[in-house]
ZAGUTI-900233 format. One line per field, with one value per atom (N, C-alpha, C): residue in three letters; atom name; y negated, x, z negated. Coordinates in steps of 0.001 Angstrom, whole numbers, plus 524288, in hexadecimal, padded with zeros to 5 digits. Layout:
BEGIN
res [ala|...]
atom [CA|...]
yy [Y|...]
xx [X|...]
zz [Z|...]
***
This chain:
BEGIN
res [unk|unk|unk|unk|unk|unk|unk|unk|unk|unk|unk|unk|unk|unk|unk|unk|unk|unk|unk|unk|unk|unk|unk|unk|unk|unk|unk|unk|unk|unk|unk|unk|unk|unk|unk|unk|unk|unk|unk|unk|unk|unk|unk|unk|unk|unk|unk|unk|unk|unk|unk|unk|unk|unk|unk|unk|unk|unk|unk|unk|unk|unk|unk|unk|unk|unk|unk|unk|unk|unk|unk|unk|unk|unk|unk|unk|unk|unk|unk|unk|unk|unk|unk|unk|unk|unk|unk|unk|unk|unk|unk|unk|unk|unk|unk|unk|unk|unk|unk|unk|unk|unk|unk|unk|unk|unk|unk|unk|unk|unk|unk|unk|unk|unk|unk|unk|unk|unk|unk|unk|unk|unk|unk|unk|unk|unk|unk|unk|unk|unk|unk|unk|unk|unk|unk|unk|unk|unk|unk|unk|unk|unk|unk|unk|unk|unk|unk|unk|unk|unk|unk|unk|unk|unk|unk|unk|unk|unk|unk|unk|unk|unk|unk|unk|unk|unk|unk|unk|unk|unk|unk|unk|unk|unk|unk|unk|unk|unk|unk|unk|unk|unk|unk|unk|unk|unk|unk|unk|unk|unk|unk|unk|unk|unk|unk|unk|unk|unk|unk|unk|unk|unk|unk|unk|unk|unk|unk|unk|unk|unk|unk|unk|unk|unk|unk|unk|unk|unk|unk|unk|unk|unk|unk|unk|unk|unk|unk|unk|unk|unk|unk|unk|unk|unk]
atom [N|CA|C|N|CA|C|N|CA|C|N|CA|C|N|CA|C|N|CA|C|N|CA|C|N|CA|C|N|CA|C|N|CA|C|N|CA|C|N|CA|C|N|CA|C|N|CA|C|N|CA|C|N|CA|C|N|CA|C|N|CA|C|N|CA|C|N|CA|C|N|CA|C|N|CA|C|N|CA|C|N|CA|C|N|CA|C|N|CA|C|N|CA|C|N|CA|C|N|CA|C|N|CA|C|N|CA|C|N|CA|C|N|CA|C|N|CA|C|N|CA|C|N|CA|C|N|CA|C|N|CA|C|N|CA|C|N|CA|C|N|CA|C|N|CA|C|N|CA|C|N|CA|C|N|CA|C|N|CA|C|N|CA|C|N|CA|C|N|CA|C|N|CA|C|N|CA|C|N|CA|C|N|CA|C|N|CA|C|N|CA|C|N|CA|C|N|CA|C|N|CA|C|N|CA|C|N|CA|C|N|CA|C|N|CA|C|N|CA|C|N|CA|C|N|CA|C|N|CA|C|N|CA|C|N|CA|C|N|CA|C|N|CA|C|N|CA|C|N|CA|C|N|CA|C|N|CA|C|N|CA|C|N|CA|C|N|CA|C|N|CA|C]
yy [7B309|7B74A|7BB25|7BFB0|7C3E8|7C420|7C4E4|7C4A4|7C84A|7CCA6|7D0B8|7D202|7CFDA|7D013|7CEEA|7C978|7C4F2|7C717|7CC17|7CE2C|7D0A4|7CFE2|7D147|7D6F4|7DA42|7DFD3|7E139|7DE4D|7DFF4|7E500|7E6C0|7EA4F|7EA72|7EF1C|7EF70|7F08A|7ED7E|7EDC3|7E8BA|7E45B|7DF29|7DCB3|7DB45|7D840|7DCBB|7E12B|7E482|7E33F|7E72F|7E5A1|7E6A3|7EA32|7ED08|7E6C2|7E498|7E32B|7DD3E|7DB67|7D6FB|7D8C1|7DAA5|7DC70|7DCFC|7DEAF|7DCC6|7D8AF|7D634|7CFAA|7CCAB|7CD82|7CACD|7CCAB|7D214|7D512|7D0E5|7D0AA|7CED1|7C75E|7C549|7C006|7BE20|7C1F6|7C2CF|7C273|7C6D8|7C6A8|7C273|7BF9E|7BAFF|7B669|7B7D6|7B18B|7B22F|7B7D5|7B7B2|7BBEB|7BB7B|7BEDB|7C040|7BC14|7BD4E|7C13D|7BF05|7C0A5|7C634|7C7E9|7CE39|7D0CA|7D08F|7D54E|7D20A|7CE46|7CC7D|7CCD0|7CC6A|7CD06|7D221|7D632|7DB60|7DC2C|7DA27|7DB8A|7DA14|7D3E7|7D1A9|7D520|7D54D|7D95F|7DE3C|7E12B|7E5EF|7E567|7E011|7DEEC|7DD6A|7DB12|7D8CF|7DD35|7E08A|7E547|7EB0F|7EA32|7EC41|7EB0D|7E677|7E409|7E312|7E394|7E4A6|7EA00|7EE4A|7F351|7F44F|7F2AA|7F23C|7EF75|7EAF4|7E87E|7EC8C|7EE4D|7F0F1|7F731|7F95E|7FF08|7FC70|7F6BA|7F54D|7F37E|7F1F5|7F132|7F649|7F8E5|7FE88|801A6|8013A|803C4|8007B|7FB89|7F812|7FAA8|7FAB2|7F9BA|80230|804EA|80AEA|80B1B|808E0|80765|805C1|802FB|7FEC4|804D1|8056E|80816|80E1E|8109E|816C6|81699|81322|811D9|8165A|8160E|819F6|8201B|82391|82811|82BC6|82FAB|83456|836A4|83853|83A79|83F68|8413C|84827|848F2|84512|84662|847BD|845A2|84527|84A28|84DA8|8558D|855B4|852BB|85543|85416|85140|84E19|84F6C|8534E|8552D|85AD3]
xx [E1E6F|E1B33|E1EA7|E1D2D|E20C8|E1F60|E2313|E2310|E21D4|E21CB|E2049|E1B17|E192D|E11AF|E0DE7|E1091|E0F7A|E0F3B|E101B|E126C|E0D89|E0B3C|E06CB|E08DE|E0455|E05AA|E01B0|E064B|E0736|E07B2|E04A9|E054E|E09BE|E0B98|E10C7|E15A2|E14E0|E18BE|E1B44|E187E|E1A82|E1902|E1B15|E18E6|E19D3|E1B52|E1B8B|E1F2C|E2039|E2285|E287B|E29E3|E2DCF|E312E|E2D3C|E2DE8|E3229|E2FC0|E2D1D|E3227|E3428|E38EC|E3CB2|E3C78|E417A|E4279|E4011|E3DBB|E40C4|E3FE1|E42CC|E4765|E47B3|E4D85|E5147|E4FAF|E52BA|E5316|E4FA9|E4F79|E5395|E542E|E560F|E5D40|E5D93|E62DB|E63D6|E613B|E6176|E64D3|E60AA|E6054|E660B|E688C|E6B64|E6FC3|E7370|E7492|E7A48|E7BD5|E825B|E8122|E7D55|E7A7C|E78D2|E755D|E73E3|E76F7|E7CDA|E7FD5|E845D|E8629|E8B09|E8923|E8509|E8231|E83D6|E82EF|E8310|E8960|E8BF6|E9229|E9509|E9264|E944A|E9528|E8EE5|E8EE1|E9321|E91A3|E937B|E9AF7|E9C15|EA18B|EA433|E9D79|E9EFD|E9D33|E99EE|E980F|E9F5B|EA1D9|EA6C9|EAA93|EA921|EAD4F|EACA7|EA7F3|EA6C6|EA717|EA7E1|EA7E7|EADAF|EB1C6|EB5F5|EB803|EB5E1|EB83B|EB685|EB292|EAFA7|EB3A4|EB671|EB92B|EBF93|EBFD0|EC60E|EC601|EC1EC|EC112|EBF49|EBD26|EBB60|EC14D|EC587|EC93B|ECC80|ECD33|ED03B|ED19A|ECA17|EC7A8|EC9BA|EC96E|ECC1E|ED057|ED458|EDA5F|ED9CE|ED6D3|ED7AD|ED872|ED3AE|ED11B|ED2D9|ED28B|ED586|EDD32|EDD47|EE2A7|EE3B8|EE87C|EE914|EE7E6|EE450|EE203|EE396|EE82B|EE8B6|EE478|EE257|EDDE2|EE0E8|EE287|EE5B2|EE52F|EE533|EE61E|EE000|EDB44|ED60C|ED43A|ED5E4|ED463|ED52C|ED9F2|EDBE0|ED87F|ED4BE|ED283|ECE11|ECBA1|EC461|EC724]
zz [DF130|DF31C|DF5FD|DF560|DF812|DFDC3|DFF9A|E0572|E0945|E070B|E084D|E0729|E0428|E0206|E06A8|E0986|E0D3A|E1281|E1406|E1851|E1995|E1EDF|E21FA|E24AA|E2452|E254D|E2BA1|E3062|E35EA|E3741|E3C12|E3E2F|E41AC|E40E7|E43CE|E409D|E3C14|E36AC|E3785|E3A2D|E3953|E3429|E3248|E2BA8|E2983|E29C9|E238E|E2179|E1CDB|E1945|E1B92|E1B25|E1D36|E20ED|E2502|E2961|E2686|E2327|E1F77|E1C65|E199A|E15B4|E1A81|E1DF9|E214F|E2374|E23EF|E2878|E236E|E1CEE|E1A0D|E1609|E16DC|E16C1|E1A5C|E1FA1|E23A8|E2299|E1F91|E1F87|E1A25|E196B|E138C|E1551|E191A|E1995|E1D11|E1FFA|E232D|E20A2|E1BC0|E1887|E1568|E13F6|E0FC2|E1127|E164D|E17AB|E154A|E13BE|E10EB|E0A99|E0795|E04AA|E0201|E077F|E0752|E0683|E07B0|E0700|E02F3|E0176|DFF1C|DF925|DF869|DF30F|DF008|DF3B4|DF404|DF1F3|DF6DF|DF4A7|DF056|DEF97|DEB4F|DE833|DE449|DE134|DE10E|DE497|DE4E2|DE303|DE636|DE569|DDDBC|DDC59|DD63B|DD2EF|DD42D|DD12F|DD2DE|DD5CF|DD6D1|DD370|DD3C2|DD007|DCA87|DC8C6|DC1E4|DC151|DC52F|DC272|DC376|DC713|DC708|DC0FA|DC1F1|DBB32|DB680|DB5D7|DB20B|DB1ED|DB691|DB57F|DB2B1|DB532|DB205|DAD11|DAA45|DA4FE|DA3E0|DA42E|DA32E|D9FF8|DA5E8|DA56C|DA26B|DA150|D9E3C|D98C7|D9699|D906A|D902E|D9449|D92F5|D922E|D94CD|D940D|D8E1C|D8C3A|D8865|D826D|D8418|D7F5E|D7F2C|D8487|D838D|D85A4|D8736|D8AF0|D8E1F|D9027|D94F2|D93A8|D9662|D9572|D9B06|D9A34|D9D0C|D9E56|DA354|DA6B1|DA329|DA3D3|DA4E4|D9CD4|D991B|D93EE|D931B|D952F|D95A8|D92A2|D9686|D9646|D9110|D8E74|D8915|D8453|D85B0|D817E|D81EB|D85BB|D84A1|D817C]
***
């Protein structure tokens, strides 16, 4: 059952919702505090590193197929 459905609507703004999403925002980071944020970096650290791998095969398979290409000969060829 949702937990927030369950929530008695106090005067004052005790029991709202608002009140109720922070009371377990906060129980949340209690329970799981290494968690909330290392999850985050992980990623960010393995999604770095597949687009790092992904520009050196990129540039590998160009070497491979056009081989070394003068910036400055570029102009001559449009």
């Amino acid at each position: 059952m949702n937990a927030l459905a369950t929530v008695s609507r106090l005067p004052g703004g005790a029991g709202s919702t608002l009140s109720t999403f922070v009371a377990l925002l906060r129980r949340e980071y209690w329970e799981h505090r290494g968690g909330l944020w290392s999850a985050q970096v992980w990623t960010a650290a393995v999604l770095l590193g597949l687009v790092v791998l992904s520009m050196l095969v990129g540039e590998a398979f160009r070497m491979n197929l056009v081989g070394n290409v003068d910036v400055r000969t570029l102009g001559m060829l449009a």
